[in-house]
C-alpha positions in Angstrom: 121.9 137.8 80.0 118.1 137.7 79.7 116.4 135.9 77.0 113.4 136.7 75.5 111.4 137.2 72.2 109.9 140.2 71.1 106.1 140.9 70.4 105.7 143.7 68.1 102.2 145.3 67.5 101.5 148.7 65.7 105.0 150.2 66.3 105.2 149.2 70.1 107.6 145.8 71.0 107.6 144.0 74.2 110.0 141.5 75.6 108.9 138.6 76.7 110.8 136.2 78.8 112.1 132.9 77.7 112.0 130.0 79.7 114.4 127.1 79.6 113.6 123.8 81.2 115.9 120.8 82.4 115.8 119.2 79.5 116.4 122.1 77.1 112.8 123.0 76.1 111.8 126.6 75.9 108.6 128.6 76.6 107.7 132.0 76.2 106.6 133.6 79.8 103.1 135.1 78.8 101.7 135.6 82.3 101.7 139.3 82.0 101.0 139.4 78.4 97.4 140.7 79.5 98.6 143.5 81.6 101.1 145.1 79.5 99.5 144.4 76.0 95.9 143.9 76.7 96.1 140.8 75.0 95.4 137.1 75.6 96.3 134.3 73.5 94.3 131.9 71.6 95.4 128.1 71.8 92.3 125.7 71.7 93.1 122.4 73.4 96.4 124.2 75.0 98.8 122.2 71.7 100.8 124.9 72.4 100.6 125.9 75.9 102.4 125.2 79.2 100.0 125.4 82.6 102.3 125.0 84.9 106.3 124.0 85.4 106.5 120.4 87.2 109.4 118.3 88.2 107.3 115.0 88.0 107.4 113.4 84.2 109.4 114.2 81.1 107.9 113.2 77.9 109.2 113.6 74.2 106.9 113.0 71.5 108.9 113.5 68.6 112.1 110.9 70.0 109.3 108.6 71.5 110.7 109.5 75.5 109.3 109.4 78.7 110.4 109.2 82.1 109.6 109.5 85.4 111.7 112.0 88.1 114.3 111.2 85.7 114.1 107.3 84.9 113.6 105.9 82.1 109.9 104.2 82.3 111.3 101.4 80.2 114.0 100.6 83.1 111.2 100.8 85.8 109.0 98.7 83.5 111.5 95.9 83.5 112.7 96.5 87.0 110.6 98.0 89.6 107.6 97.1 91.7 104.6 99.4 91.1 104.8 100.5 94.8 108.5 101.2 94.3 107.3 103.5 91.2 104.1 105.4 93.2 106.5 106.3 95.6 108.9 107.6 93.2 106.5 109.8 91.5 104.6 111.0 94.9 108.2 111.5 97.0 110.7 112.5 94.0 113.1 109.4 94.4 112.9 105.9 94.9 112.9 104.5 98.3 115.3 102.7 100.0 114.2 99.5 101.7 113.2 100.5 105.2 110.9 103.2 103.5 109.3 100.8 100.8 108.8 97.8 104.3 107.0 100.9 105.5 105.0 101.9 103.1 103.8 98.6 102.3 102.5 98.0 105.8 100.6 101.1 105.5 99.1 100.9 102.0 97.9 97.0 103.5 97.1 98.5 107.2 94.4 101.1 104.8 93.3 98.2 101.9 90.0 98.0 103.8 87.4 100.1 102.7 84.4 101.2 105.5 81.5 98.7 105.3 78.8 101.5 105.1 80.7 101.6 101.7 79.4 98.9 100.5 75.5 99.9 100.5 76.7 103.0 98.3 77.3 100.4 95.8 74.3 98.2 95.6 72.1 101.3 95.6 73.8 102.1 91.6 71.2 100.9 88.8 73.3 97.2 88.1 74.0 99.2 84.4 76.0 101.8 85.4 79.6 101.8 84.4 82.5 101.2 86.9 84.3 104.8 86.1 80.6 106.6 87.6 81.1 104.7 90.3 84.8 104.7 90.8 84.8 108.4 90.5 81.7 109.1 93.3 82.8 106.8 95.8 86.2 108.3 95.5 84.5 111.7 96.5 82.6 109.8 99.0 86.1 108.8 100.9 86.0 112.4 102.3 82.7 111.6 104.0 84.3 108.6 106.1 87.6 110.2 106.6 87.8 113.5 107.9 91.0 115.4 108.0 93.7 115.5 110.4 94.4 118.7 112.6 98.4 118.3 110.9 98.4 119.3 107.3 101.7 117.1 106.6 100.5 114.2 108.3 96.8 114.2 106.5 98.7 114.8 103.3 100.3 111.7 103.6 97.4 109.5 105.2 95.1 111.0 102.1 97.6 109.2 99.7 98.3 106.0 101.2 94.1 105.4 101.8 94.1 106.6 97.9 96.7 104.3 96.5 95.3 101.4 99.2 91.7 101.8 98.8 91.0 102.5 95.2 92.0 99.1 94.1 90.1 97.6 96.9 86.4 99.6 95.5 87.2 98.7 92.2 87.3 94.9 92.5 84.4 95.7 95.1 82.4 96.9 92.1 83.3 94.2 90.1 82.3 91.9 92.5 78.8 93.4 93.4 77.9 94.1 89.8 78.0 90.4 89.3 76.1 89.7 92.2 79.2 87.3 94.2 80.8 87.6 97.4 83.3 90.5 98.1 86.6 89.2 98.4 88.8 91.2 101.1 92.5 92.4 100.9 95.2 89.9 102.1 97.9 91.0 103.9 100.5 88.2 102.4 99.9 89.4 99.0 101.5 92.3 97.1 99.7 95.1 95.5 98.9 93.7 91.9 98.1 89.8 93.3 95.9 91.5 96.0 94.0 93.1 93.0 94.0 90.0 91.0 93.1 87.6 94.1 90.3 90.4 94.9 88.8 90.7 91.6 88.7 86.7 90.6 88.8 84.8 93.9 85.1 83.0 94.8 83.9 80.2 97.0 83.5 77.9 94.8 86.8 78.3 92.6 89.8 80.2 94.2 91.5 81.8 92.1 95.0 80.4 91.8 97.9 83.4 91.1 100.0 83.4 87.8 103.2 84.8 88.0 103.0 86.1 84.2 99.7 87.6 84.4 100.8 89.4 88.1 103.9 91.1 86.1 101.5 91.8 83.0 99.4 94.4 85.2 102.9 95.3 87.1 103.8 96.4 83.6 100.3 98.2 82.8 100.1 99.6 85.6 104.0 101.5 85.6 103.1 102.3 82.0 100.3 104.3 83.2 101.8 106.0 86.3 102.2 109.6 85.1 101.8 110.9 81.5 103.1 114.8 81.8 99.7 117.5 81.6 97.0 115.5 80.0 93.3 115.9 80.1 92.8 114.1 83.1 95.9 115.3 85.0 95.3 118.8 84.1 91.9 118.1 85.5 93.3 117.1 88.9 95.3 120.2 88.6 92.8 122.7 88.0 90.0 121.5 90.5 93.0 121.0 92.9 93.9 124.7 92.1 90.6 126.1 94.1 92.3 124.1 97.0 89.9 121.5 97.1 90.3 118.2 99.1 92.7 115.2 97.1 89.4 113.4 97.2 87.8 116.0 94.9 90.6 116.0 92.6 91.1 112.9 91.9 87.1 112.5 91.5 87.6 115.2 89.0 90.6 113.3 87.2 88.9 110.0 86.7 85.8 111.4 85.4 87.6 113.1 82.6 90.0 110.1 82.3 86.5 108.1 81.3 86.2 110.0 78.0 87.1 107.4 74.6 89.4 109.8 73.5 91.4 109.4 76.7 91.5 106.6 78.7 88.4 104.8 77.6 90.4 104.3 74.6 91.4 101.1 75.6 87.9 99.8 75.9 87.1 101.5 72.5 90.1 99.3 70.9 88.3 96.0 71.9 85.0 97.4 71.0 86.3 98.7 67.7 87.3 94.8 67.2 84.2 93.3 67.9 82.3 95.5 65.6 85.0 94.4 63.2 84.4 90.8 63.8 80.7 91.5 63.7 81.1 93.0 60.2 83.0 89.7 59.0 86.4 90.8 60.0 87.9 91.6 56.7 90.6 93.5 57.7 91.4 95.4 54.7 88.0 97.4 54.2 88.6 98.1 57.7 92.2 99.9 56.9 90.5 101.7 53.4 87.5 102.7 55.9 90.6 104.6 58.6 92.3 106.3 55.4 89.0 107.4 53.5 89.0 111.3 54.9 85.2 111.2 53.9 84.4 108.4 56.4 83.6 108.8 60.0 85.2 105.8 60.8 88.4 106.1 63.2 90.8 103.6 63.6 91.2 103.3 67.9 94.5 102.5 69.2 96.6 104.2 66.5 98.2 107.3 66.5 98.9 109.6 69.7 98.3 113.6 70.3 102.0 113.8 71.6 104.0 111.3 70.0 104.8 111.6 66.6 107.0 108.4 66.6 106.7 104.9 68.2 105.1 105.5 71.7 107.3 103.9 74.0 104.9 102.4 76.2 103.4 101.1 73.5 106.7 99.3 72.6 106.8 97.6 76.2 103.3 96.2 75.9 103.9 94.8 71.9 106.7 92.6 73.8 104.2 92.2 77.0 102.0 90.5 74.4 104.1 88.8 72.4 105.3 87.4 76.0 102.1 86.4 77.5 99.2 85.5 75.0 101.3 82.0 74.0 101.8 81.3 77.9 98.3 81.9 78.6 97.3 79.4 75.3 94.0 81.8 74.5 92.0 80.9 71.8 90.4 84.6 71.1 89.1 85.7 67.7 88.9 89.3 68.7 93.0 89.1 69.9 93.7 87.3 66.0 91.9 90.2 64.6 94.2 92.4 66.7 97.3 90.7 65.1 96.1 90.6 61.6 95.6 94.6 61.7 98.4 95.9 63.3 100.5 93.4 60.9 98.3 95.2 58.2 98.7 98.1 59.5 102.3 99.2 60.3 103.1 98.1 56.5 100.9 100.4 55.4 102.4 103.5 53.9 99.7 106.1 54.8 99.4 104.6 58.5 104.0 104.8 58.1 103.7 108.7 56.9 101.5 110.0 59.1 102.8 108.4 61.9 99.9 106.3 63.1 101.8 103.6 65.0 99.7 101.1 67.5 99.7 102.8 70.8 99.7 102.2 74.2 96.1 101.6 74.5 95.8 99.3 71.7 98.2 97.0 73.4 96.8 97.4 76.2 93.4 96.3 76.2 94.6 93.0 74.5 96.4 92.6 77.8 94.1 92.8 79.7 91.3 90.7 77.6 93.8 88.5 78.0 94.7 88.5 81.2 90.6 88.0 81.9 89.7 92.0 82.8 86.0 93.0 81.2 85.7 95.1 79.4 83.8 97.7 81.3 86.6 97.4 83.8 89.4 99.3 81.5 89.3 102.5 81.7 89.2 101.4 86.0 92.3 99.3 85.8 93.9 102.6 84.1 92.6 104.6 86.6 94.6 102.8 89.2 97.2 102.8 87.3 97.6 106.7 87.2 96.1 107.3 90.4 100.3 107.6 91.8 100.3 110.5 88.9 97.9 112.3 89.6 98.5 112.6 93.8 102.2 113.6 92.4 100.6 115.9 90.4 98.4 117.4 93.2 100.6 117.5 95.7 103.2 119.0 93.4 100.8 122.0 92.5 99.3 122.2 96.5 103.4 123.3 97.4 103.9 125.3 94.0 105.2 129.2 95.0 104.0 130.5 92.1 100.7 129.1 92.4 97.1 130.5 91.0 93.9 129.4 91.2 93.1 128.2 87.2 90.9 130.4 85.6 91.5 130.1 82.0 90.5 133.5 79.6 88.3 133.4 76.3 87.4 135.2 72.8 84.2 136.0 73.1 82.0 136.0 69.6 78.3 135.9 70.9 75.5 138.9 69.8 77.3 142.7 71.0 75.0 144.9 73.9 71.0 143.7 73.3 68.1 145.0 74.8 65.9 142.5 76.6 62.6 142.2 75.0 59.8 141.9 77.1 57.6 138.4 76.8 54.9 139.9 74.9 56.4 141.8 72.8 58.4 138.4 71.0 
């Protein structure tokens, strides 16, 4: 039996169809609201609306879940490789170990970026921020790599040179924007120690591998793999949706991901600190400051738009912290003022009843501080982290039999029919 709600407007009732997903949600069908009402509906920042149905993440804010095809990203945190985890999201199941061998030898055989690359970067003013960067050389890819005459087989060579080459122009940018010596890809090295060794390697000190700080970015990295239909995802989607080249997309993706709201917001933690330390670092005028609705002041890395619990990512990176920042024996002021707030903090009642718990991203950026990352680089090393995401996402939407290009509708509320009034007559 169908199920659907009813719509009821000046005597006249319409049935529209409920859908159900795996996991028991529902949504009411509206996709031909328009044609047999003559309505839209209104839903600023889409709270309330679903753009698409997709087999890729499952996230619960209100029991603090997420998981990917499935799999609990707390299990893949403590157990998988992030290669095992991109491929999981990009092919809908984990490999087996002939297909991961593979795929390793192809993301290393496409680690090296084209040397022509590299005069893109020195022409950027040396103050421009990695993310402008990141996201026009991205774009640029398409340029040196045309496409393939096989649709399936460019599909898959646009991913691997994605997943491959992105972490290789990001310590690339690093590198130049400090003026040192590009450090290639090594082939003996797995995907988060090639990073590391790219980014921190030099002539004059090599840079000598820690296993704790290799499965800290592991973690980070997994954490930020997929993250259901956010701003920068449902960016990838909707340029993606006028067919546009992966390149494009994902271009399109990590430009909005750049925003403080989104993933800058990891950077904005750490910024957020230093102008606390700045200001003295008295942590309590800081907390009054975040619950005075009068002041302007907001309190980064607490709170999320989706979970209204503990987010669980967040949960992994607390114990990532608690795990690595005695190992590493860092003396940082800015990481004690961390510690002192989020103690302060999460025994707040106000911070308790609204449900503004540290997040991911304030975690996160201690991690990384710690770990040696600059600042400038977060919102990057999150980039790379969702990068798997958002070709899942793509790819995912490119096969979808229901597909439409986006093209999202509005309430107009400008001036009705006006006459144009010629120059002299104003």
């Amino acid at each position: 039996m169908e199920d659907y709600v009813k719509l009821e407007y000046k005597g006249e009732v319409y049935r529209l169809p409920v859908v159900t997903g795996s996991e028991g949600e529902k949504s009411v069908d509206i996709s031909k609201l328009r044609q047999v009402t003559g309505f839209i509906t209104l839903d600023p920042g889409y709270a309330n609306t679903g753009s698409c149905s997709s087999a890729i993440t499952f996230m619960d804010g209100e029991k603090g879940i997420l998981r990917y095809r499935g799999i609990p990203v707390e299990q893949l945190a403590e157990k998988a490789t992030f290669k095992e985890t991109a491929y999981l999201l990009i092919n809908g199941r984990l490999p087996n170990q002939e297909e991961l061998t593979n795929y390793s030898i192809l993301l290393n055989d496409h680690s090296l970026v084209h040397e022509d690359m590299r005069s893109f970067y020195q022409k950027f003013p040396r103050a421009s921020h990695p993310m402008g960067i990141l996201s026009s050389m991205v774009n640029a890819l398409r340029s040196f790599y045309p496409a393939l005459a096989d649709i399936e087989e460019e599909s898959t060579i646009m991913v691997t040179r994605l997943l491959a080459k992105v972490r290789t122009m990001a310590a690339m940018s690093y590198k130049i924007s400090r003026g040192h010596r590009v450090v290639y890809p090594r082939s003996d090295l797995a995907y988060c120690a090639n990073f590391l060794n790219m980014m921190f390697d030099s002539p004059v000190r090599p840079y000598e591998l820690n296993e704790d700080v290799t499965n800290a970015l592991r973690v980070f990295w997994i954490l930020h793999a997929d993250h259901e239909q956010n701003c920068s995802t449902s960016a990838v989607r909707i340029v993606g949706s006028a067919r546009t080249n992966l390149y494009a997309a994902i271009s399109a993706g990590i430009a909005a991901l750049w925003g403080p709201l989104h993933g800058g917001a990891n950077q904005a933690v750490i910024e957020m600190l230093s102008d606390i330390q700045r200001d003295g670092g008295s942590i309590e005028h800081v907390v009054k400051r975040a619950k005075d609705k009068n002041d302007p002041f907001r309190l980064m890395g607490f709170g999320h738009r989706v979970y209204k619990t503990y987010d669980p990512r967040a949960k992994i990176m607390k114990k990532m912290c608690d795990t690595l920042l005695p190992k590493l024996t860092i003396r940082d002021p800015l990481l004690d003022i961390a510690k002192k707030l989020e103690e302060t903090a999460r025994k707040d009642n106000y911070f308790i009843e609204h449900n503004l718990y540290p997040n991911v991203d304030f975690y996160s950026g201690i991690v990384l501080r710690a770990i040696g990352i600059p600042t400038n680089m977060f919102t990057v090393m999150f980039a790379i982290g969702r990068l798997p995401g958002w070709i899942a996402q793509w790819k995912e939407s490119m096969y979808d039999p229901n597909w439409k290009l986006s093209r999202p509708r509005q309430i107009y509320t400008g001036p009705t029919e006006t006459e144009f009034i010629p120059i002299h007559q104003r």
